[in-house]
C-alpha positions in Angstrom: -194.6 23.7 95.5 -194.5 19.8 96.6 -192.1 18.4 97.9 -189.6 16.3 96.2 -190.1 12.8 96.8 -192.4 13.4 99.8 -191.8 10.5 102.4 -195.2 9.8 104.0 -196.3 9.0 100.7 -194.6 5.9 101.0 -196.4 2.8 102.2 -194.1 0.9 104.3 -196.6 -2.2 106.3 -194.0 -5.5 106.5 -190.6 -3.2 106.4 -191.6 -1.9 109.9 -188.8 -2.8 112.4 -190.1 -5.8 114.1 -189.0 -3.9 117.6 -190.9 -0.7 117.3 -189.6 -0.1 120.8 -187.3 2.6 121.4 -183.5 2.3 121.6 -180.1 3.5 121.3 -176.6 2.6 119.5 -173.9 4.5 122.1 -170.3 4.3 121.6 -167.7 5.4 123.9 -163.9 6.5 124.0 -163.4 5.1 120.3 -160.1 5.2 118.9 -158.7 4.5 115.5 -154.9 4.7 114.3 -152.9 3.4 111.6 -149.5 2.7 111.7 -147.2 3.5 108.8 -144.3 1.2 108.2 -141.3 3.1 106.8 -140.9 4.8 110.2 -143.1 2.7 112.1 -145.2 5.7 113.6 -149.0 6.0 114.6 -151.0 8.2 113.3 -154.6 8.9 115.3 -157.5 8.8 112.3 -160.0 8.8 115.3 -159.4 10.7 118.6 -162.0 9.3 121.8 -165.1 9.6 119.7 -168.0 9.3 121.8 -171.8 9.8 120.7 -174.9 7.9 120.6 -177.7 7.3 117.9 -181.3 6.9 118.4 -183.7 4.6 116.5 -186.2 6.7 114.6 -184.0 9.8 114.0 -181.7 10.2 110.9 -178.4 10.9 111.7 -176.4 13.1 109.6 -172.4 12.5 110.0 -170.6 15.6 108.4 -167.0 16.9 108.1 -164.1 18.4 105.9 -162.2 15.8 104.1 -160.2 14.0 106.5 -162.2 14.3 109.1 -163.0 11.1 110.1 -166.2 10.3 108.6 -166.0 7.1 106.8 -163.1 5.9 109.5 -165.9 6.2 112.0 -168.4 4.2 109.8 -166.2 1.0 109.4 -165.2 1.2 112.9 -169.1 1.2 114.1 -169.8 -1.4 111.6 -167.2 -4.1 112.2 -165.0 -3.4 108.7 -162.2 -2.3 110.7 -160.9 -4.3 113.8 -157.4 -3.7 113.7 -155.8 -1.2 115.9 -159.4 0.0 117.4 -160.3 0.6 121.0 -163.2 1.7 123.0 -167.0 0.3 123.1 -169.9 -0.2 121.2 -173.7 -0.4 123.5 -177.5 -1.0 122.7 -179.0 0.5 125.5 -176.1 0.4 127.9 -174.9 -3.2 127.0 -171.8 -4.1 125.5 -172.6 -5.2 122.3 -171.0 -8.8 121.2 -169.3 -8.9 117.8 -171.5 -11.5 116.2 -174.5 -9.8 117.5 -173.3 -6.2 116.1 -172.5 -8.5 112.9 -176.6 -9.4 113.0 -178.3 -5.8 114.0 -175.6 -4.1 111.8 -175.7 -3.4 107.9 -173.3 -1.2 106.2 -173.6 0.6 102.9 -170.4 2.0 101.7 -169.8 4.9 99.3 -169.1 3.1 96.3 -172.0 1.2 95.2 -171.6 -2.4 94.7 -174.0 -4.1 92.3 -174.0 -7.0 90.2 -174.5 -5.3 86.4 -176.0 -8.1 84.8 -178.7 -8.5 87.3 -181.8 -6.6 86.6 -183.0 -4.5 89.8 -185.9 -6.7 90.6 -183.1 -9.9 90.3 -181.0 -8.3 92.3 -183.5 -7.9 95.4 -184.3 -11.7 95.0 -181.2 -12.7 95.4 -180.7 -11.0 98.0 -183.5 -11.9 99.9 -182.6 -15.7 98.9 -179.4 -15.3 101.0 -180.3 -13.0 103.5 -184.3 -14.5 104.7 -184.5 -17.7 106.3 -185.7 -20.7 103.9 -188.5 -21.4 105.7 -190.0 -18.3 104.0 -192.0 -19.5 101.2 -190.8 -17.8 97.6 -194.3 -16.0 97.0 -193.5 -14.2 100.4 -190.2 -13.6 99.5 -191.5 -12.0 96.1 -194.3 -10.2 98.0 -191.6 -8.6 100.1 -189.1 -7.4 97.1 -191.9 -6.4 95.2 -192.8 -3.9 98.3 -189.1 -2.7 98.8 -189.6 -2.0 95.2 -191.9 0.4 95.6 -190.8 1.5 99.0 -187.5 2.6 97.4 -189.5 4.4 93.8 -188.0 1.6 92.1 -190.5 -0.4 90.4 -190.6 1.4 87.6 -186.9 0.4 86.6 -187.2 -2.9 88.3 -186.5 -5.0 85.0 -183.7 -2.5 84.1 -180.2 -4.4 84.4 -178.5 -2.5 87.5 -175.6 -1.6 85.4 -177.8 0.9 83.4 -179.7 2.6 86.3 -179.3 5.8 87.4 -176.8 7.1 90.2 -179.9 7.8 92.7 -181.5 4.3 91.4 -178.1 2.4 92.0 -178.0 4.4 95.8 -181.4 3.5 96.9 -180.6 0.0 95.4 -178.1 -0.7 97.2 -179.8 0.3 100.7 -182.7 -2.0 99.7 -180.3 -4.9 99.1 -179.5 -4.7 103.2 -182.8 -3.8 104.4 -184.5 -6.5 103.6 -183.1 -7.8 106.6 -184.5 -5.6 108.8 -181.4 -4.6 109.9 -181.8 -2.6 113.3 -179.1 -0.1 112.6 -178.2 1.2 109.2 -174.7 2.6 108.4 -174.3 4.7 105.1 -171.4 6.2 103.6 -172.3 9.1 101.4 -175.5 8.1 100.0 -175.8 10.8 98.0 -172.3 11.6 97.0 -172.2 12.1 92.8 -176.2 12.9 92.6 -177.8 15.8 91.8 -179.8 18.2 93.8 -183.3 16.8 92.9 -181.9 12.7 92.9 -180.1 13.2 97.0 -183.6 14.7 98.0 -185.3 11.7 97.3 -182.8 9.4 98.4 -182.8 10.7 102.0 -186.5 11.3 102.1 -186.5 7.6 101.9 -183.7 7.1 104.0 -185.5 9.1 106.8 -188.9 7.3 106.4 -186.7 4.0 106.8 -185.4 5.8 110.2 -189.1 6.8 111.1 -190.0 3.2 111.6 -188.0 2.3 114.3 -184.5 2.0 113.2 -180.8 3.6 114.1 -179.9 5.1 110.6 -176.6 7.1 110.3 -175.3 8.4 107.3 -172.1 10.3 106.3 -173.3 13.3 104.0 -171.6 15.8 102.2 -172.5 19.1 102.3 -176.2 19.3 102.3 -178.3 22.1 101.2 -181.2 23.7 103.4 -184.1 21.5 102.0 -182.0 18.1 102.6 -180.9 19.4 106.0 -184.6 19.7 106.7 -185.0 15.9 106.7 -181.7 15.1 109.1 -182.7 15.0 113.0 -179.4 14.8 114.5 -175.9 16.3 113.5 -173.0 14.6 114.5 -170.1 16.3 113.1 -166.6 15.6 113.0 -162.9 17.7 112.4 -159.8 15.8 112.8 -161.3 12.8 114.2 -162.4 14.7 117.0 -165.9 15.9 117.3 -167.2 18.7 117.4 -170.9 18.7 118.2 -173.7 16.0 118.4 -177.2 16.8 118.7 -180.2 18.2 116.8 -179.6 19.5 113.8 -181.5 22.7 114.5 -179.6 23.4 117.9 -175.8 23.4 116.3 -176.1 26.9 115.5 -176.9 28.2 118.6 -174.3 25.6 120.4 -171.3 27.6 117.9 -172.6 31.0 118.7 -172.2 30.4 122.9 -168.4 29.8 121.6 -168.1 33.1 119.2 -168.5 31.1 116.2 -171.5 33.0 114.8 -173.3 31.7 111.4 -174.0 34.5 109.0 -177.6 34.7 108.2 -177.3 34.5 104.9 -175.2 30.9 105.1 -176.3 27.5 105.1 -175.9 25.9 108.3 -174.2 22.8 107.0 -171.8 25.0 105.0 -170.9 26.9 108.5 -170.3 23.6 109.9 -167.4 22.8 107.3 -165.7 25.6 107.9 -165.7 25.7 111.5 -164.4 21.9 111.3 -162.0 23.6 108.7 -160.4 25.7 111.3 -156.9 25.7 112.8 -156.7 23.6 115.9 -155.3 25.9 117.4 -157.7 28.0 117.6 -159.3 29.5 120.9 -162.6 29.2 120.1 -162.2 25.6 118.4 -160.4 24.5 121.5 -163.0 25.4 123.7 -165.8 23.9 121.8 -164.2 20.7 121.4 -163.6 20.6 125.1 -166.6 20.9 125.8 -168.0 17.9 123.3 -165.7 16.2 124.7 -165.8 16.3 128.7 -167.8 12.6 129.0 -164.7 11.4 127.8 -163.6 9.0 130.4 -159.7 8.9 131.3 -158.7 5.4 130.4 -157.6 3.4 127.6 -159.6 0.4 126.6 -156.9 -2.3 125.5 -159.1 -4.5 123.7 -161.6 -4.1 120.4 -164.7 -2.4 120.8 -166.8 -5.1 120.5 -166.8 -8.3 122.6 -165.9 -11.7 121.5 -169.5 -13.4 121.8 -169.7 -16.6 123.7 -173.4 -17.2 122.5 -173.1 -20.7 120.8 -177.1 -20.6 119.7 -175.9 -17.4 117.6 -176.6 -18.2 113.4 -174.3 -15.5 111.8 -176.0 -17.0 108.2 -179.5 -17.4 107.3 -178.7 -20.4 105.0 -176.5 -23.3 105.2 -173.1 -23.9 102.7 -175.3 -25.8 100.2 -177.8 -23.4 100.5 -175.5 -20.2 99.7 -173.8 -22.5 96.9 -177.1 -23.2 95.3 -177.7 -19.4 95.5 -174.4 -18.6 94.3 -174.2 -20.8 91.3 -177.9 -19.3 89.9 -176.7 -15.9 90.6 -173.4 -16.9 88.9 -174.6 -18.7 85.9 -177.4 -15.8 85.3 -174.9 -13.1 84.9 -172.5 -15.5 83.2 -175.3 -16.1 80.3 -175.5 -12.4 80.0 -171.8 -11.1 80.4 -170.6 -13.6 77.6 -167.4 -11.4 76.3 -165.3 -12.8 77.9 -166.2 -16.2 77.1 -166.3 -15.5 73.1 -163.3 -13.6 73.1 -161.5 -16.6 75.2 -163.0 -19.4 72.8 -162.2 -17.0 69.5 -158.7 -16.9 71.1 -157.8 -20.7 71.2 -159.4 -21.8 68.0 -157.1 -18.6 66.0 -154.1 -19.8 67.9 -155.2 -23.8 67.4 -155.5 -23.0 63.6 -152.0 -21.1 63.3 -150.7 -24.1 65.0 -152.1 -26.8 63.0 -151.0 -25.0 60.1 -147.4 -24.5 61.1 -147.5 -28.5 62.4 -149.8 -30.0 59.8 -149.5 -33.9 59.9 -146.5 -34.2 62.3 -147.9 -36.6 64.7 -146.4 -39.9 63.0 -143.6 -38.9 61.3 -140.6 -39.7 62.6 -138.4 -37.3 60.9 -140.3 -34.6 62.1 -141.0 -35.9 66.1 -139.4 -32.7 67.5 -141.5 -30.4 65.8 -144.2 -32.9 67.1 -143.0 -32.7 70.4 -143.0 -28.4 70.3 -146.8 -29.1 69.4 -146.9 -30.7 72.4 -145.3 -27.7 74.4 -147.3 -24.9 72.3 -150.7 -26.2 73.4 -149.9 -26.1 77.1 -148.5 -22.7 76.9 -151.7 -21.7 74.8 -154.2 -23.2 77.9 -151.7 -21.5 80.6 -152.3 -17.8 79.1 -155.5 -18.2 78.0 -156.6 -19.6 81.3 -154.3 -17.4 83.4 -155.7 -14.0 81.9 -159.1 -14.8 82.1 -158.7 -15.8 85.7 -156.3 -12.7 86.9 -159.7 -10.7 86.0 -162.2 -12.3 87.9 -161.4 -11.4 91.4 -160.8 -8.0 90.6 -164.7 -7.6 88.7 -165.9 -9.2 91.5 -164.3 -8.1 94.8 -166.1 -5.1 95.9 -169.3 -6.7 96.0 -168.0 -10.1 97.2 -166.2 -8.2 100.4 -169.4 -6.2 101.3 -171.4 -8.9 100.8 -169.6 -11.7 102.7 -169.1 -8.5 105.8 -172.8 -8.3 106.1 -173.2 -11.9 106.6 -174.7 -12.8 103.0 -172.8 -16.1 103.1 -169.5 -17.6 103.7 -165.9 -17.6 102.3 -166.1 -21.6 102.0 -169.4 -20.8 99.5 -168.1 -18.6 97.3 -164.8 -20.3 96.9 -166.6 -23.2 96.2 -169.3 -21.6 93.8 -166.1 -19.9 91.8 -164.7 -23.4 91.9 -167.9 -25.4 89.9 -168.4 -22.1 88.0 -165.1 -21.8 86.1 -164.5 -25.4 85.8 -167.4 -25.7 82.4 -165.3 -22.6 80.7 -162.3 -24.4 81.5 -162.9 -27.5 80.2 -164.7 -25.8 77.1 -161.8 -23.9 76.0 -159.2 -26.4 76.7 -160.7 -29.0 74.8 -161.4 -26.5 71.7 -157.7 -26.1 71.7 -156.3 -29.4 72.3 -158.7 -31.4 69.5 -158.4 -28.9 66.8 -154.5 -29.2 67.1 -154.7 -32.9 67.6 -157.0 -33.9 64.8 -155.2 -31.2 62.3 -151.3 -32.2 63.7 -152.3 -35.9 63.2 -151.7 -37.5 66.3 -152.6 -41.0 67.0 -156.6 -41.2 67.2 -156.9 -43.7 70.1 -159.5 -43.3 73.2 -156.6 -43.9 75.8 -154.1 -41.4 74.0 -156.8 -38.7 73.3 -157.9 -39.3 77.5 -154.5 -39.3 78.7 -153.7 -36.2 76.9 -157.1 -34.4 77.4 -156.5 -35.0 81.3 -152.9 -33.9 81.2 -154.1 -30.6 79.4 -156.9 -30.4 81.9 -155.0 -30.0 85.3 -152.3 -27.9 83.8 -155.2 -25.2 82.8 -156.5 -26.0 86.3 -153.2 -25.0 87.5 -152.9 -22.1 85.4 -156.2 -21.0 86.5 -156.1 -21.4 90.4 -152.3 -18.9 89.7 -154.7 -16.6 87.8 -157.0 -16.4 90.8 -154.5 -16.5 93.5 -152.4 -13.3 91.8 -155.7 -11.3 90.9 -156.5 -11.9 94.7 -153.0 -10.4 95.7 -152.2 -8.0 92.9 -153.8 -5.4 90.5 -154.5 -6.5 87.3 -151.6 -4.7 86.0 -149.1 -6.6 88.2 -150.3 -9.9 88.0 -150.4 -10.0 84.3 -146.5 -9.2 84.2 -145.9 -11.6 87.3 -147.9 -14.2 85.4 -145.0 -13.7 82.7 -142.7 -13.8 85.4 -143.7 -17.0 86.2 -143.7 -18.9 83.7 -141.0 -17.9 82.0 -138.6 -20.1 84.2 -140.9 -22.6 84.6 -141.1 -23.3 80.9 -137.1 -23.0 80.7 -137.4 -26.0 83.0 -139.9 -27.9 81.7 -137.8 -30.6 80.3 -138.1 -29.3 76.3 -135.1 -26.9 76.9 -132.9 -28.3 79.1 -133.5 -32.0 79.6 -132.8 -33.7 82.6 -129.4 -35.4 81.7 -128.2 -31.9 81.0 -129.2 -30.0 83.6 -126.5 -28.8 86.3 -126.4 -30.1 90.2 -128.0 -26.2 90.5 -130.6 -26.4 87.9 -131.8 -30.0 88.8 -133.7 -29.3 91.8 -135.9 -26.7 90.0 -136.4 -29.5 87.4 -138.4 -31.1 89.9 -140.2 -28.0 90.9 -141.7 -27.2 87.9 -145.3 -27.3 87.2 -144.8 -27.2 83.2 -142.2 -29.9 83.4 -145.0 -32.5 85.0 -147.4 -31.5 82.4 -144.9 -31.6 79.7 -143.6 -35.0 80.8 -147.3 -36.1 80.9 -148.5 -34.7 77.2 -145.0 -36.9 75.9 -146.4 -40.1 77.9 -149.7 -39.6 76.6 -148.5 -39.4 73.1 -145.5 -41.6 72.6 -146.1 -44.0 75.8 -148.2 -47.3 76.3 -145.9 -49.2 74.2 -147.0 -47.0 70.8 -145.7 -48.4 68.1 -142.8 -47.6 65.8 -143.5 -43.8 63.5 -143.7 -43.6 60.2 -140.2 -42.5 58.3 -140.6 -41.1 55.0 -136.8 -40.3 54.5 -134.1 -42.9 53.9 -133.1 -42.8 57.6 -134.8 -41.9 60.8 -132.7 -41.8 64.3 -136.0 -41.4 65.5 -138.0 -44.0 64.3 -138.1 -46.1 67.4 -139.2 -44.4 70.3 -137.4 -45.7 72.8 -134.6 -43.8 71.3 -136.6 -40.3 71.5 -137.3 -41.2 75.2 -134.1 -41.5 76.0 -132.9 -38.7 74.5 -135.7 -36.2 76.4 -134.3 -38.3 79.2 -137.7 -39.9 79.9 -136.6 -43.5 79.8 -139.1 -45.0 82.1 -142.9 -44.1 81.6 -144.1 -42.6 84.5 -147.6 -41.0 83.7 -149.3 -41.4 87.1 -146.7 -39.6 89.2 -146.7 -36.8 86.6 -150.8 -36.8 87.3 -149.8 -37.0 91.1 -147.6 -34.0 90.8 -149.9 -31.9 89.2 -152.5 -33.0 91.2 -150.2 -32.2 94.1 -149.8 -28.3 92.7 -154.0 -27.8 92.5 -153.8 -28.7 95.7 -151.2 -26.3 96.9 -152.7 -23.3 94.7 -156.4 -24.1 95.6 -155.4 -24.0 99.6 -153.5 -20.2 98.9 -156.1 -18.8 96.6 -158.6 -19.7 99.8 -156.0 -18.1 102.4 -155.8 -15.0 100.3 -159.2 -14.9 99.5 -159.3 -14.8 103.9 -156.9 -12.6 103.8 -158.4 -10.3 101.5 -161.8 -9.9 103.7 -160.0 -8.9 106.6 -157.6 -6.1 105.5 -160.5 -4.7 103.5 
């Protein structure tokens, strides 16, 4: 019988590592513990790991749950600084952080794809951010083309990556890094949730990738005899201490010298597991580890594993800002014009609630009898941008984070990029659906049709959704989804009962007063009445006997808005998109570094 997915089948000419020499990724006396606040206690995830990986060997990193495995991954990669000591070499040099950030290229165990990108799409976009420009686009396309069929993937190449297969999505998302080059290659579980026949061919490309001159490591669970065939070197983990490192086909022998024998009838992986599975405390255990462990050195590194680099010639992108952003905003708008739920249902949404409203307010704009159902109008369509604009904006982070995190980690592009890119990107839907809402309910409402009122208003409406959407981003980037929708509600529950509709100013208390003067909504509330009855507007319409209302100076006084004051309202708001924009950024920041 053939092998499955027989690697030196596979041409591989312009993915050879551009240094075929020889070399090795060591790291010594690594430590990793977390510390758990409601008793402020440390707990020791990784115990003085020491090992080293050679280029053109596949490294197979195994272990019961909790062992260590994917700790030790994040640690080696640069995901995890915090709390980390010991040292990371290439051939006996201390490795600098943004250097490790260059050679370096993590996969982690959940696979993070964009779904409305075909495969083939995918790869390009990759290679857009992660090739220098100076590489012309038919080389660029020459090269994905040959990953393509490197990784078995042409045949699905056009398939959306949301709809390929588990083993498709794996080998995917290794291409997505290697076209790079990348001289070490970290992978959590490549072929966790596959079946037998899909993680055979995933690491027979996986060890071809290793067989041309690169440091591949990959944390795999429980592998049978013919995928243990294709690992060269064992490294194997129990407690976050290790327990051997070395050719896979020695281990058995190295656990016999120590009375832990391997029935013949067991796989040797299995036997692995359970000897990492044992008590601690148990002689032969003890002695084993021991003896792993005796080029541990006896000292305690105070400082991160990697070096802070000093190299100022060091590029840790391949493009510049405008470059990622132009990359960005195609990627962006692609899968925008594909994934368009969202974007119906949030249209559908305003025009059903802009119709109830007109109906319920039909032809209020310039009667006076009726001016504080007019003014509720008023109130209505800003709550009906804040909710519509908040939702949709809680949810984007959230879709998106995975693959942002990983991708901005492995040096894709920057923070100030993407934050930019999500900036010009929602700003079109914004506007869109605001101005669906607003013009529906102020032709249908019969408000005064004149260019500076219908401006004025529009702009008002505007920066209060651009408000509502930077609080939308800024608690899906701190919260679940979950939470932020009932701390959304939270919100703006208060700041609407101090917006200046409920309790004007003249009536509010000395307590009260200051949060007058806090609120978002009452800015944009003051604004909408400016825009409506200001800029000397003339007298409404009364069809009753009497109106109090009539003239509007009375109606200004009485929502204690006596002087018009529509630019600082503008100035306000402009002041709190400002404020939000500056702590959706920091949290984005934030974000990258804890995960």
């Amino acid at each position: 019988m053939e092998p499955i997915g027989n690697p030196d089948s596979i041409p591989m000419e312009s993915l050879e590592s551009a240094s075929p020499r020889a070399f090795e990724l060591s790291f010594q006396n690594v430590s990793y513990c977390v510390k758990h606040r409601h008793d402020r206690t440390h707990s020791a995830i990784l115990k003085n790991l020491s090992g080293s990986f050679r280029s053109g060997r596949l490294v197979g990193i195994m272990g019961p749950s909790g062992a260590g495995k994917s700790t030790l991954l994040n640690v080696l990669s640069g995901f995890k600084k915090s709390n980390v000591t010991g040292q990371l070499m290439v051939d006996g040099q201390r490795l600098s952080e943004r250097r490790s950030r260059k050679i370096i290229s993590y996969t982690q165990q959940e696979v993070c794809l964009w779904p409305a990108l075909t495969v083939e799409e995918s790869l390009r976009y990759a290679a857009e951010f992660k090739l220098s420009p100076t590489i012309d686009q038919h080389q660029k396309r020459a090269r994905v083309r040959e990953l393509l069929h490197v990784l078995g993937l042409t045949a699905c190449a056009d398939t959306l990556a949301g709809s390929v297969s588990g083993g498709q999505a794996k080998r995917l998302s290794i291409g997505l890094e290697l076209l790079s080059d990348p001289k070490v290659m970290l992978l959590d579980e490549p072929t966790s949730g596959l079946d037998t026949v899909a993680a055979y061919q995933v690491l027979a490309h996986v060890k071809q990738l290793a067989a041309r001159g690169r440091v591949i490591a990959c944390v795999i669970h429980q592998p049978n005899s013919q995928q243990l065939l294709l690992i060269d070197d064992l490294y194997v983990l129990a407690k976050g201490r290790r327990i051997y490192s070395g050719p896979t086909g020695e281990m058995v022998t190295q656990f016999a010298r120590f009375g832990l024998d391997c029935p013949v009838s067991h796989n040797p992986a299995d036997y692995a597991l359970e000897v990492a599975s044992l008590d601690q405390e148990d002689d032969r255990l003890k002695r084993l580890m021991m003896e792993e462990e005796k080029d541990i050195f006896d000292y305690n590194p105070p400082r991160l594993m990697v070096e802070k680099s000093v190299d100022g010639s060091y590029q840790r992108y391949a493009l510049s800002t405008l470059q990622q952003l132009r990359v960005l905003l195609r990627r962006t708008t692609s899968c925008t014009m594909r994934e368009t739920y969202q974007f119906k249902a949030r249209i559908l949404i305003n025009i059903a609630i802009a119709l109830i409203t007109s109906v319920a307010f039909y032809n209020t704009g310039n009667n006076a009898d009726r001016i504080l159902a007019n003014t509720a109008v008023l109130i209505i369509n800003l709550y009906a941008i804040f909710f519509t604009s908040i939702v949709s904006a809680v949810l984007v982070y959230p879709r998106e984070s995975a693959c942002f995190v990983l991708e901005s980690k492995n040096n894709w592009y920057s923070l100030r990029a993407y934050y930019l890119a999500k900036i010009v990107v929602e700003l079109p839907t914004l506007i869109l659906s605001s101005s669906v809402f607003f013009l529906i309910v102020y032709y249908f409402t019969a408000q005064p049709f004149e260019w500076l009122r219908i401006g004025t208003f529009a702009l008002v409406c505007l920066m209060f959704g651009w408000i509502s959407q930077m609080l939308g981003l800024l608690l899906g980037s701190l919260l679940s989804v979950q939470n932020s929708v009932f701390v959304s509600i939270l919100i703006m529950v208060p700041a609407s009962l101090f917006s200046g509709f409920f309790v004007p100013l003249r009536d509010a208390s000395v307590l009260v007063r200051p949060l007058l003067y806090v609120s978002f909504v009452r800015y944009a509330f003051e604004g909408a009445v400016h825009a409506i009855y200001g800029f000397d507007r003339p007298d409404l319409d009364c069809p009753e006997v009497f109106c109090y209302f009539r003239q509007l100076k009375r109606f200004l006084q009485f929502v204690s808005m006596p002087d018009l004051a529509y630019g600082y309202d503008l100035l306000a708001l402009a002041g709190w998109i400002v404020l939000l924009m500056g702590a959706v950024y920091l949290s984005l920041r934030r974000r990258i570094k804890q995960d």
